[in-house]
C-alpha positions as CSV (number, residue, x, y, z in Angstrom):
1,X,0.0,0.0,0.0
2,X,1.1,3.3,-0.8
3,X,1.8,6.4,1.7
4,X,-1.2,8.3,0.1
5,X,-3.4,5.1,0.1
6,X,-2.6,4.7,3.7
7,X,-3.5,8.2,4.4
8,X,-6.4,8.3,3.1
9,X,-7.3,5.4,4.7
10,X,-6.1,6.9,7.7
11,X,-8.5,9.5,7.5
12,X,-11.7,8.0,6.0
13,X,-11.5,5.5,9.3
14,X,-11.8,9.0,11.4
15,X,-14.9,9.8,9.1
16,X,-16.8,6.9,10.3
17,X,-15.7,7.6,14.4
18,X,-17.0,11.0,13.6
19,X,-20.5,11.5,14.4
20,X,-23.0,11.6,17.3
21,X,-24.9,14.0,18.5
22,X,-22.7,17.1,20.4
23,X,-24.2,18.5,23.8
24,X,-21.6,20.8,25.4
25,X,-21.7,21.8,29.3
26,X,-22.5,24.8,29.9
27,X,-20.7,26.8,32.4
28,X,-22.0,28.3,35.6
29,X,-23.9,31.5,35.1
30,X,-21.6,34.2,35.5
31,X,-22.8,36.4,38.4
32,X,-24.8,39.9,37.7
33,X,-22.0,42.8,36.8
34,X,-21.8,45.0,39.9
35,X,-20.7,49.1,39.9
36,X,-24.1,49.8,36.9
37,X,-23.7,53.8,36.5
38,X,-25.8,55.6,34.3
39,X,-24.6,59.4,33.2
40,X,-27.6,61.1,31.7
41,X,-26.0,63.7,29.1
42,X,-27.3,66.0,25.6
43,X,-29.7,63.2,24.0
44,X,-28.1,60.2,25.4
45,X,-27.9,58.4,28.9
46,X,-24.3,56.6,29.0
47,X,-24.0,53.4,31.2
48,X,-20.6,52.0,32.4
49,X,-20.3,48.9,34.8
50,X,-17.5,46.7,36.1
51,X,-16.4,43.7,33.9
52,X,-17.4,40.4,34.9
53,X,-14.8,37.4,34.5
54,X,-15.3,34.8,31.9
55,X,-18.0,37.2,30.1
56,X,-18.0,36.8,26.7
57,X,-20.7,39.8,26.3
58,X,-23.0,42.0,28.2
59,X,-27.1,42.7,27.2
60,X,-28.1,45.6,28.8
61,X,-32.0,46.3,29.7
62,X,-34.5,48.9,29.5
63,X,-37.1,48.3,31.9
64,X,-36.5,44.4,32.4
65,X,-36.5,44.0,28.5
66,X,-33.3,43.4,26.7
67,X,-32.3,46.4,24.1
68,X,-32.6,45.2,20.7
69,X,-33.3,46.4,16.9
70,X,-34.7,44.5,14.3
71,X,-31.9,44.4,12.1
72,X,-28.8,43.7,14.5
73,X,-28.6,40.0,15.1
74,X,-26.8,40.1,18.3
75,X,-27.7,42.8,20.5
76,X,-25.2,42.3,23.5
77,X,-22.4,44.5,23.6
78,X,-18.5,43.1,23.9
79,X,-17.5,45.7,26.6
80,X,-18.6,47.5,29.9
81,X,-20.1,50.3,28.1
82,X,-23.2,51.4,26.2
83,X,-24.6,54.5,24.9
84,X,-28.6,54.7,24.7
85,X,-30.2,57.4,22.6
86,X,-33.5,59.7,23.3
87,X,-35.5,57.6,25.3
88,X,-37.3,58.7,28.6
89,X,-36.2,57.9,32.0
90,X,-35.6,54.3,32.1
91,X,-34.7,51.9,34.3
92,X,-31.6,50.3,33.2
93,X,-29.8,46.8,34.0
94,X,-27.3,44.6,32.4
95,X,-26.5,41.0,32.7
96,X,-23.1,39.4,31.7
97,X,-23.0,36.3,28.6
98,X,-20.5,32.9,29.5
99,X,-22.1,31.5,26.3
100,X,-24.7,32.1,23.8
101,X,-26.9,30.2,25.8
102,X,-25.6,31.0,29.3
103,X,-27.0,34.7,30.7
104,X,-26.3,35.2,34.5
105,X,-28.6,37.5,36.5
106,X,-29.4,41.0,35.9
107,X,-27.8,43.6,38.1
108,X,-29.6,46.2,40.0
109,X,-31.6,49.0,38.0
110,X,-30.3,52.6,38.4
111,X,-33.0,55.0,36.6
112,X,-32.0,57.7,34.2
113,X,-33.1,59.4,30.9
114,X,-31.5,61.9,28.4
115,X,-30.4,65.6,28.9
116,X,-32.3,68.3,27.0
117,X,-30.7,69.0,23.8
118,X,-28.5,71.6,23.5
119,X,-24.4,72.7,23.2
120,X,-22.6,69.6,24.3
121,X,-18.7,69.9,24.5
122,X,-16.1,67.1,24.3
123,X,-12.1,67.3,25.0
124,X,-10.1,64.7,23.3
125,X,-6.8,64.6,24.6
126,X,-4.0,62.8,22.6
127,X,-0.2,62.3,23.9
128,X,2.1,61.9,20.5
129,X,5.0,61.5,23.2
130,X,3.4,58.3,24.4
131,X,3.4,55.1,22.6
132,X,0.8,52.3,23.9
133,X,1.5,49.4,21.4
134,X,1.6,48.2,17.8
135,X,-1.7,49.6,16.1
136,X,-3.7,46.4,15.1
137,X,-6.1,46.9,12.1
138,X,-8.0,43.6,11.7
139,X,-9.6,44.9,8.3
140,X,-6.5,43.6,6.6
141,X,-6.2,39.9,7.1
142,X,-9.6,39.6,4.7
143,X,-12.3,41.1,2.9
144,X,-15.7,39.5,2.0
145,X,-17.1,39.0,-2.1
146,X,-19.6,38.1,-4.2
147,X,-19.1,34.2,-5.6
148,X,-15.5,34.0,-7.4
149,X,-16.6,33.1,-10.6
150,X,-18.6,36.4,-10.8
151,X,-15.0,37.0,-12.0
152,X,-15.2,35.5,-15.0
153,X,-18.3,37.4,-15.9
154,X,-19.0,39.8,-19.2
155,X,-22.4,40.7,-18.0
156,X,-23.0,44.3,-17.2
157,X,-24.9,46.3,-14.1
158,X,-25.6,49.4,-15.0
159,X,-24.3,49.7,-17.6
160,X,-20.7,48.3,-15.9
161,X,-18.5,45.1,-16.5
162,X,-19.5,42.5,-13.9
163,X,-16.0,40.7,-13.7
164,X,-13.7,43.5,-14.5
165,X,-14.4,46.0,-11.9
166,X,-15.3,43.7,-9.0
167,X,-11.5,42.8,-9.7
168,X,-10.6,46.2,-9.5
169,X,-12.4,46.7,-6.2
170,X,-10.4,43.4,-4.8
171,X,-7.5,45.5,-6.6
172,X,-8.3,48.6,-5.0
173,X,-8.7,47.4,-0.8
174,X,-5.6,45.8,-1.2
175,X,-3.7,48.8,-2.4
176,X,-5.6,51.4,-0.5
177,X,-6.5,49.8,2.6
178,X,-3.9,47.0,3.4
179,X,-6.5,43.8,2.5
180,X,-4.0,40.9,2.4
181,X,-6.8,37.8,1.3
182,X,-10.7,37.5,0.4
183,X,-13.2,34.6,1.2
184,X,-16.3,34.6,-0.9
185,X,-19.2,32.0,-1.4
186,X,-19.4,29.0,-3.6
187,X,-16.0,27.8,-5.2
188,X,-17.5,24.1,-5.4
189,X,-20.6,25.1,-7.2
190,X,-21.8,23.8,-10.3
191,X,-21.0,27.1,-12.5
192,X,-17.5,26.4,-11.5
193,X,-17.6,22.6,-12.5
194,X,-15.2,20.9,-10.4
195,X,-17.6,17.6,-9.9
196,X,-20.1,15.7,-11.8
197,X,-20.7,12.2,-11.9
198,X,-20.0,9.5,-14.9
199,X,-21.6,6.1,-14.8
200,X,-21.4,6.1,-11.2
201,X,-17.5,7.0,-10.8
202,X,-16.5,10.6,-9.5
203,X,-14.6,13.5,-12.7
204,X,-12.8,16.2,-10.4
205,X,-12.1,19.2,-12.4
206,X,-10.6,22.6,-11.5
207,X,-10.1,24.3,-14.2
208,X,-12.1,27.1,-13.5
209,X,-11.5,27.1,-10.4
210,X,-7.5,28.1,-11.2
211,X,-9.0,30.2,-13.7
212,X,-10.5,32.2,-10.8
213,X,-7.4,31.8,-8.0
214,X,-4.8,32.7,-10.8
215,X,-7.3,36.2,-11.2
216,X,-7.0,36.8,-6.9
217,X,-3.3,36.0,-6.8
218,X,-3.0,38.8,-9.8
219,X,-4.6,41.2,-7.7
220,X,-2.0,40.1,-5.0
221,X,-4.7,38.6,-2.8
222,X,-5.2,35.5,-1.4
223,X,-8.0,33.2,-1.3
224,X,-9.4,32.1,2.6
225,X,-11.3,29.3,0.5
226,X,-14.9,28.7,2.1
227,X,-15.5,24.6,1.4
228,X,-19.2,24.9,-0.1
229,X,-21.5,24.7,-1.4
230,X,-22.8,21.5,-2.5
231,X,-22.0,20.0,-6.1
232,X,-25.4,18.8,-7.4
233,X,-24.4,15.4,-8.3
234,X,-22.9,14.6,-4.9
235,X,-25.9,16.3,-2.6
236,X,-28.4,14.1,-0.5
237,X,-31.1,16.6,-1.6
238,X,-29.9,18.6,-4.8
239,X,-33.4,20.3,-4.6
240,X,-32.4,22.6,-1.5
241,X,-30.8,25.5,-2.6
242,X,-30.2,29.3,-1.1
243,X,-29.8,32.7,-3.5
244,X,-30.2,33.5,-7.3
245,X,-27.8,31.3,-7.9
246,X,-29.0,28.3,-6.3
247,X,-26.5,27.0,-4.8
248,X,-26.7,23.7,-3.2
249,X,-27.4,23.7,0.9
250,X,-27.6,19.9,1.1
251,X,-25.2,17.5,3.3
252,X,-23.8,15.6,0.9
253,X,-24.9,11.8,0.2
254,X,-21.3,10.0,0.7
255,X,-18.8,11.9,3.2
256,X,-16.3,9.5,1.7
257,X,-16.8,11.3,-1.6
258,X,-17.0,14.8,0.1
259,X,-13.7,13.9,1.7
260,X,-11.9,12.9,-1.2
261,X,-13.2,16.2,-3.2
262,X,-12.0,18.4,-1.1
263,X,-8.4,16.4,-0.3
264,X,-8.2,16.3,-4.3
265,X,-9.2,20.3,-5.1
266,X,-6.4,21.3,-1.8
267,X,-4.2,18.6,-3.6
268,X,-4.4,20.4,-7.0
269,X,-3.9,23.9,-5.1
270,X,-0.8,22.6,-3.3
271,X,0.8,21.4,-6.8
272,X,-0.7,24.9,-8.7
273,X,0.5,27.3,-6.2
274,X,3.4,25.6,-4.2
275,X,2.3,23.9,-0.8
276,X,4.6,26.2,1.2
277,X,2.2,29.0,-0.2
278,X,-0.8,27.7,0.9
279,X,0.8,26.6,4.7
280,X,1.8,30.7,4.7
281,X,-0.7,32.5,3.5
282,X,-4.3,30.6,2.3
283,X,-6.7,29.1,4.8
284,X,-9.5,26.4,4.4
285,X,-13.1,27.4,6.3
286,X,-15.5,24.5,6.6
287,X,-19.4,25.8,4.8
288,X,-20.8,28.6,5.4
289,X,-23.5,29.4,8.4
290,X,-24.8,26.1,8.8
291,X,-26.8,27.0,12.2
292,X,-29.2,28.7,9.6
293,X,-31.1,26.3,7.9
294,X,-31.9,28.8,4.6
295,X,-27.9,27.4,4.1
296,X,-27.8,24.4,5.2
297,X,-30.6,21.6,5.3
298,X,-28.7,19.0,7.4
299,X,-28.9,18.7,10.8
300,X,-26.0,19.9,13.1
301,X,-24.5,16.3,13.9
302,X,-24.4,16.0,9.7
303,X,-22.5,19.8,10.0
304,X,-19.7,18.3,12.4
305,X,-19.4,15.2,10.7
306,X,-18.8,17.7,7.6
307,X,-16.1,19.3,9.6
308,X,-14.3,16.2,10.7
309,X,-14.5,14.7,7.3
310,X,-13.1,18.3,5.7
311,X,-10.8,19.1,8.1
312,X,-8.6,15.3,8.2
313,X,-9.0,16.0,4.3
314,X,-7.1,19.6,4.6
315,X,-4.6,18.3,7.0
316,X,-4.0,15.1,5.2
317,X,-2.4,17.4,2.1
318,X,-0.2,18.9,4.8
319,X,-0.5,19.3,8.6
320,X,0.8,22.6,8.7
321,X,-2.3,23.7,6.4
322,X,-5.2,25.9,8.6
323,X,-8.8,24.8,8.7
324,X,-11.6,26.1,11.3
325,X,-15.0,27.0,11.2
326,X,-18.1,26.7,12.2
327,X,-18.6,30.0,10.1
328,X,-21.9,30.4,11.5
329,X,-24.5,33.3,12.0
330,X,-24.7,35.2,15.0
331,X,-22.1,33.4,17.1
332,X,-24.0,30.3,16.7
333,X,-22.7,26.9,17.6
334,X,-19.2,28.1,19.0
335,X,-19.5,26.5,21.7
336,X,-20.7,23.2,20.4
337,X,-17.5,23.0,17.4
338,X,-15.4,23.4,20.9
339,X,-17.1,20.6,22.5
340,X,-17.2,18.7,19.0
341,X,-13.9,19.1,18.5
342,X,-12.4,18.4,22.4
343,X,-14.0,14.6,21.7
344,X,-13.4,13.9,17.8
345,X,-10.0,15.6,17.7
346,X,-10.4,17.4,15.1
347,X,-8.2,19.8,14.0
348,X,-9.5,23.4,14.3
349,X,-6.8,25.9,13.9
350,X,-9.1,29.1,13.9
351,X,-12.5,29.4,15.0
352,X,-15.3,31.5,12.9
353,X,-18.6,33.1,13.3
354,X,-20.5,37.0,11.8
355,X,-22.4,39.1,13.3
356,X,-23.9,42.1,11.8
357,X,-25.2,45.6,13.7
358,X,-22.9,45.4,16.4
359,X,-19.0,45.3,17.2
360,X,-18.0,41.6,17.9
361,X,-18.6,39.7,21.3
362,X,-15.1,38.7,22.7
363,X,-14.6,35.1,22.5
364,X,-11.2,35.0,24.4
365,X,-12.4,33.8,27.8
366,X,-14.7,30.7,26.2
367,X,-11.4,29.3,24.9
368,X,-9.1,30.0,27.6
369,X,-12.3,28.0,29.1
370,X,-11.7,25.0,26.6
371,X,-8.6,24.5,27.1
372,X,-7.7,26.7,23.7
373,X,-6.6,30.3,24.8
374,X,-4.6,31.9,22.0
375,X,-6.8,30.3,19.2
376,X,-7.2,32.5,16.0
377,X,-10.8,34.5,16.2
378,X,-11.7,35.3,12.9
379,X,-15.0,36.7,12.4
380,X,-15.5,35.8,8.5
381,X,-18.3,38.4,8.1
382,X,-19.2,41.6,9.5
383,X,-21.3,44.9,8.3
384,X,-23.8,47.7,9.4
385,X,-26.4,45.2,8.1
386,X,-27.3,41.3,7.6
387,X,-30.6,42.9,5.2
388,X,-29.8,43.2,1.5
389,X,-31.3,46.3,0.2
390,X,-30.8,48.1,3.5
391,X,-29.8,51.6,2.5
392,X,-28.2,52.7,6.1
393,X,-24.8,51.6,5.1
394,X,-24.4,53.8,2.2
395,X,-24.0,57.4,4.0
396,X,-21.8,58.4,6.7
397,X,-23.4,56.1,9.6
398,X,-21.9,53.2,8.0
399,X,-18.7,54.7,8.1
400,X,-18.8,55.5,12.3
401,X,-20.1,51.8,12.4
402,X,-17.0,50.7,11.0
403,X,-14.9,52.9,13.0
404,X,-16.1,51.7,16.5
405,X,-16.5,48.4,15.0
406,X,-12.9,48.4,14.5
407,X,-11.5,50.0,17.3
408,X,-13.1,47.9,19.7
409,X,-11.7,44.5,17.9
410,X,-8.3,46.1,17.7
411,X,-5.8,43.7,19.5
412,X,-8.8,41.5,20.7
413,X,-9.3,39.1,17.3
414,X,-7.2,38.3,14.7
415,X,-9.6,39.0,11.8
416,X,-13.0,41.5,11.4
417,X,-13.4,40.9,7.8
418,X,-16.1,43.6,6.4
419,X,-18.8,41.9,3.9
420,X,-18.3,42.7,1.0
421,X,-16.0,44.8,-1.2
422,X,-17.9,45.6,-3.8
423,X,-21.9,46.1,-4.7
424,X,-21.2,43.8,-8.0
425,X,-23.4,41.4,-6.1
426,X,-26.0,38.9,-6.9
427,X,-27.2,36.7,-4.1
428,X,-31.0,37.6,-3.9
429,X,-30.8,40.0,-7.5
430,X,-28.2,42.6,-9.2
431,X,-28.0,46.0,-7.6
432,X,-31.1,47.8,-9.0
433,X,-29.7,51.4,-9.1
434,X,-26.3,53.0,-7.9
435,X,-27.6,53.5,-4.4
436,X,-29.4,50.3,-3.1
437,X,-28.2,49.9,0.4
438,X,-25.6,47.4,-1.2
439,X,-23.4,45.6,1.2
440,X,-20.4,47.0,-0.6
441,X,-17.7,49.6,0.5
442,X,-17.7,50.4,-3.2
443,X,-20.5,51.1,-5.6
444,X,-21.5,49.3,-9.0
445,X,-18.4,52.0,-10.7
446,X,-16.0,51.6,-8.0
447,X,-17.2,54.5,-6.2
448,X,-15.7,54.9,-2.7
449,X,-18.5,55.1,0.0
450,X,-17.9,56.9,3.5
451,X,-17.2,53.3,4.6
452,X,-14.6,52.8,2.2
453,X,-12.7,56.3,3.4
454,X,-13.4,55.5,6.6
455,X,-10.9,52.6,6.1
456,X,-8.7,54.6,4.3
457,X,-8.0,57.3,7.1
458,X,-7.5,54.4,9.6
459,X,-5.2,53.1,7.3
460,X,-3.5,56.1,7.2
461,X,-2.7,56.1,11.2
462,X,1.0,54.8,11.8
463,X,2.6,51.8,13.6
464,X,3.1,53.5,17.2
465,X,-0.9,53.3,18.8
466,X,-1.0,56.8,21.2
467,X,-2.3,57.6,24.2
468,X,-5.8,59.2,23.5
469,X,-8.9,60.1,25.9
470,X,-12.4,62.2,25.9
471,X,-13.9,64.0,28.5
472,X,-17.3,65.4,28.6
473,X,-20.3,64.6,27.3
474,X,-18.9,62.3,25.1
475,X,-21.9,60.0,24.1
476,X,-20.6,58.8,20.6
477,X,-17.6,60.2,20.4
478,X,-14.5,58.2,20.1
479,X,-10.8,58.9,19.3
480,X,-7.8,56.6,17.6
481,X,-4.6,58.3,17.0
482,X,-1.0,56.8,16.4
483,X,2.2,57.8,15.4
484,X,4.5,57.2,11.8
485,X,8.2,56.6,12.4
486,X,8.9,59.7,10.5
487,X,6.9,61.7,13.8
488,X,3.6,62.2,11.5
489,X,0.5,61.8,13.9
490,X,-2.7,61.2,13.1
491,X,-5.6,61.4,14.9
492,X,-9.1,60.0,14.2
493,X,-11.8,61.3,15.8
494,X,-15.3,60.3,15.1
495,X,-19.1,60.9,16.5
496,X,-21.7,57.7,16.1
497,X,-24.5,55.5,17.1
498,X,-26.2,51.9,17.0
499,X,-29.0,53.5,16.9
500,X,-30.1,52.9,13.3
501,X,-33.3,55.0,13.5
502,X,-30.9,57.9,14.0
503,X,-28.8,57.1,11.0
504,X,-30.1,59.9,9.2
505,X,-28.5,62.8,12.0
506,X,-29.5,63.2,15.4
507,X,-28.6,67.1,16.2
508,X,-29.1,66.4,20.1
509,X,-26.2,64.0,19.4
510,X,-23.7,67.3,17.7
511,X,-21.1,67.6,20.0
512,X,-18.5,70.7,20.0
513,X,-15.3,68.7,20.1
514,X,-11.7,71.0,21.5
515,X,-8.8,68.8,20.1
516,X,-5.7,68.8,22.2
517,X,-2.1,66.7,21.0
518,X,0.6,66.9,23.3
519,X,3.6,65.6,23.4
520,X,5.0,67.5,20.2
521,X,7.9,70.3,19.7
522,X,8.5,72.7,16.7
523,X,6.1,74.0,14.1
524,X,3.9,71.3,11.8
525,X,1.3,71.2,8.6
526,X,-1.8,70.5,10.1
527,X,-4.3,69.0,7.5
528,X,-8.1,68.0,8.8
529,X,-10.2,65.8,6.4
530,X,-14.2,65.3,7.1
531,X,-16.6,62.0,6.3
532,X,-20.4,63.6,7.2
533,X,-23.7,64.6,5.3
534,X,-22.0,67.5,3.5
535,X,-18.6,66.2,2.4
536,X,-17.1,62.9,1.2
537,X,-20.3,61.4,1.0
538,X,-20.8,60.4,-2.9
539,X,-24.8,59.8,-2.2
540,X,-25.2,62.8,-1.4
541,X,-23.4,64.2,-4.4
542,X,-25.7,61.4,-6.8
543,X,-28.6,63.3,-4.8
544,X,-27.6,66.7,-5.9
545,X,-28.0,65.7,-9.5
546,X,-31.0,64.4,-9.5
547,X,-30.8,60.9,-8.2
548,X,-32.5,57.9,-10.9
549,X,-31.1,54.5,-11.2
550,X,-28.1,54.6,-12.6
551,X,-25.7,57.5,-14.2
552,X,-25.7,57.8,-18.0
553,X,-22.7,59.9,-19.8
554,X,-20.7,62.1,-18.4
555,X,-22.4,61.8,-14.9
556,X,-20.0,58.8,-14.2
557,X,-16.9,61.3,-15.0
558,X,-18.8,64.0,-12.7
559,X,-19.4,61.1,-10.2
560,X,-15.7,60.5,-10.5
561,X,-14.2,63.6,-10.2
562,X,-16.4,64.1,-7.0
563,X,-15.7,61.1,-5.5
564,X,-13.4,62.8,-3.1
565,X,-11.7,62.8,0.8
566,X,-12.8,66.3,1.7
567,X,-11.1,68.5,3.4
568,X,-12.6,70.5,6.4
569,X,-10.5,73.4,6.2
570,X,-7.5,74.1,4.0
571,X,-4.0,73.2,5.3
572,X,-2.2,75.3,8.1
573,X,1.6,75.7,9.6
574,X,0.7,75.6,13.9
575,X,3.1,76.0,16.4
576,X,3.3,73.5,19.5
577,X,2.7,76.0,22.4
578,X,3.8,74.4,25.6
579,X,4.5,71.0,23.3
580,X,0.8,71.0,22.5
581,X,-1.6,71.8,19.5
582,X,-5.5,72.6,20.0
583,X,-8.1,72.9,17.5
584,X,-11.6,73.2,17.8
585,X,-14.4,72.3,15.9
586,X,-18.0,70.6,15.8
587,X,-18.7,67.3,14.9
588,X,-22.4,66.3,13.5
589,X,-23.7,63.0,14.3
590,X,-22.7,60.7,12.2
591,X,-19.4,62.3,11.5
592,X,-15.9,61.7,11.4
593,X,-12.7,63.6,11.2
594,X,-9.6,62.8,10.5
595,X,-6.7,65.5,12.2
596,X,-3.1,64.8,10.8
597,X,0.1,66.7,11.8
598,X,3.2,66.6,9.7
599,X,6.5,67.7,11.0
């Protein structure tokens, strides 16, 4: 017998000891969070409390009722604050998360509601002389997309080449904001053709699917390849299918021949691309939200058999090569690919999950709990919105979103991968005009939306992460500055919500912000670039001429040319006095400026 007959014998033998139904333990409920404080302020009540040990997550109450909206999917918040906008006195409470399914006790109410509107002042306070740590920016490990083969298209949207520029917007976030690899839907569906079946014997063929991985290593990406969906001819029930598309949802009908498909497509990768390539730099994630049954029809003991069977077929190429999962929706079944894993010993080199609406719960303390602290946590999918069509990530509320989204997974996760790139996108129909409430940070046209620039100022901050607070009546407000080697500092300052019925503006949530960066000596340029309703926001330039579906002509050149990172106010020489540099201005909710100094 050969070495790769014995392997594979090796792991089809851990495809049959692979199944059962998982039940994990829960833990204890953690007890209520103690030290609830509730600061009333201009439109907002601001609650803080003490942090709870082994929380993964905290869901605060109004009234005995847990906060929610209808389109955030998980409403508990990752830290021990919370900002609550323009409701009447309340009586707040919190309660701390151990597991999705594990909520301790509520803590004692404290009562509060909202100060009047009116002038509001914040102090942000930034120390260029001191460093706190490497800046972490967990947009770059990966970026969401639209089905790979959409690639290969020569269809049009509005008037726009399908395949072309959603290549150049994969081009364009890895040049402009640092993306290093994408993970998309789909590379083992039909379209692609890398199975059928001929009198009864399995035909593996990849050719398209290189056709499509040669076009993402041109762009200098990599691919975090997402193992699904089904091929029809190897699905239980071919008939179950999810988007426009139809992908296939179903488990498949022999695990054996799942198993060797996806050994043989990591097989052909290995000998295309070098295997020392894919060790370094690709990554193998196993379906895609299979605790939703709209993607898959199986039940969750046919989903970890699934894993085990794709994960021994991964590491049977190489064992250096990284599979994980569960990939699911809304945290789902963490805890139980933990449990599943503890007892089949399968491998799981980075664990998975979205979420949508919200920053990401922190994950750290159920590993450390299992036995796995240090494992990767790479949330796969993440966005303003789960709804297609939702317009309130287009303006400049998407762009905050991100902004806090980021900065609050900064040096906690390894990945917070924003879904999707580009609004060339097709799962429940083609973008019906420019401005659809597309998931994308750029339009059908590769126009940049205040997401997109809000990436691109973070991207702009150094290395060397500074010392930065605010004071006052801060509700929204938030501050990341750092620190080039060359002594540039930046400075991002930005005023948001999760309050998605005040996307629009919320004037009781203006704040008048005094600036203040110490830590400096000599004279500097001083440049300060705006994201709000009245600059950088290219729907509201669309708006200004006249709106419709789609541009025709020359209002793509106009769109274009207007497609701009504003400026606030034109650049300026300032002198440090006393080592520091004030500057005052207001910031509109949702806004965001960026404040850079150059020596």
């Amino acid at each position: 017998m050969s070495t790769a007959d014995a392997a594979r014998d090796d792991w089809r033998e851990r495809i049959h000891q692979a199944s059962g139904e998982v039940v994990p333990a829960s833990p204890p409920a953690p007890p209520a969070p103690a030290g609830l404080r509730a600061c009333p302020g201009a439109g907002q009540v601001t609650l803080t409390w003490d942090p709870v040990p082994g929380a993964i997550g905290y869901l605060v109450h109004r009234d005995g009722v847990p906060v929610g909206q209808p389109d955030v999917d998980v409403p508990a918040v990752p830290g021990c604050r919370y900002v609550d906008t323009a409701h009447g006195p309340t009586a707040y409470s919190v309660a701390a998360l151990a597991t999705m399914d594990t909520l301790g006790p509520r803590s004692a109410e404290v009562t509060a509601g909202p100060l009047p509107a009116g002038p509001a002042a914040v102090t942000v306070r930034v120390d260029a002389a001191r460093v706190t740590g490497r800046l972490q920016r967990p947009w770059q490990p990966m970026i969401g997309s639209e089905h790979l083969s959409y690639l290969l298209s020569r269809e049009e949207t509005g008037g726009r080449l399908v395949g072309a520029e959603l290549a150049e917007a994969l081009r364009t976030v890895r040049d402009e904001l640092g993306v290093r690899a994408v993970r998309a839907h789909a590379i083992l569906c039909d379209d692609l053709g890398v199975y059928r079946e001929v009198d009864g014997r399995a035909v593996h063929d990849f050719t398209r699917v290189d056709e499509v991985y040669d076009t993402i290593m041109g762009l200098g990406l990599r691919p975090v390849v997402e193992l699904g969906f089904m091929p029809r001819d190897l699905a239980a029930d071919p008939t179950r299918t999810v988007f426009g598309y139809e992908a296939v949802i179903s488990p498949p009908r022999d695990f054996e021949a799942w198993g060797d498909l996806v050994r043989a497509l990591v097989e052909h990768l290995a000998e295309r691309y070098g295997i020392q390539e894919l060790v370094d730099h690709w990554a193998f994630e196993v379906w895609n939200e299979p605790n939703l049954a709209v993607f898959w029809s199986g039940t969750p003991e046919d989903y970890f058999l699934l894993y085990d069977v794709s994960a021994a077929a991964v590491k049977n190429v190489h064992p250096g090569l990284r599979v994980g999962g569960p990939a699911s929706a809304a945290d789902g079944w963490m805890e139980e690919l933990l449990a599943h894993v503890a007892g089949s010993g399968a491998a799981l080199d980075f664990i998975s999950t979205h979420t949508y609406g919200n920053a990401p719960l922190d994950w750290r303390p159920a590993l450390a709990r299992h036995g796995r602290p240090g494992t990767p946590i790479w949330w796969t999918e993440w966005g303003p919105t789960p709804t297609h069509f939702h317009g309130i990530g287009d303006g400049p509320f998407g762009a905050t979103f991100l902004l806090h989204g980021m900065k609050s997974a900064a040096g906690r996760l390894e990945a917070l991968s924003h879904w999707v790139a580009s609004d060339h996108f097709e799962e429940l129909g083609r973008p019906p005009r420019l401005f659809h409430g597309g998931f994308g940070l750029l339009t059908v046209g590769n126009l940049r939306k205040p997401r997109f620039h809000a990436l691109t100022l973070a991207a702009r901050l150094g290395d060397d992460e500074l010392a930065a607070t605010v004071e006052g009546d801060a509700a929204g407000v938030e501050v990341w500055a750092a620190r080039h080697g060359d002594g540039r500092v930046g400075v991002l300052v930005w005023n948001g919500t999760l309050d998605q019925s005040r996307a629009a503006g919320a004037p009781e949530l203006a704040r008048s912000v005094t600036l203040a960066i110490g830590g400096l000596d000599g004279d500097h340029t001083l440049t300060h670039h705006r994201l709000d309703h009245d600059h950088s926001d290219i729907e509201a330039v669309w708006r200004s001429m006249g709106g419709g579906d789609w541009p025709a002509g020359r209002q793509w050149d106009e769109l274009h040319a207007a497609n701009t990172l504003d400026e606030l106010t034109p650049p300026a020489r300032v002198t440090a006095e006393g080592g520091t540099v004030t500057l005052e201005f207001d910031l509109p909710m949702p806004a965001v400026s960026f404040v850079e100094l150059t020596p």
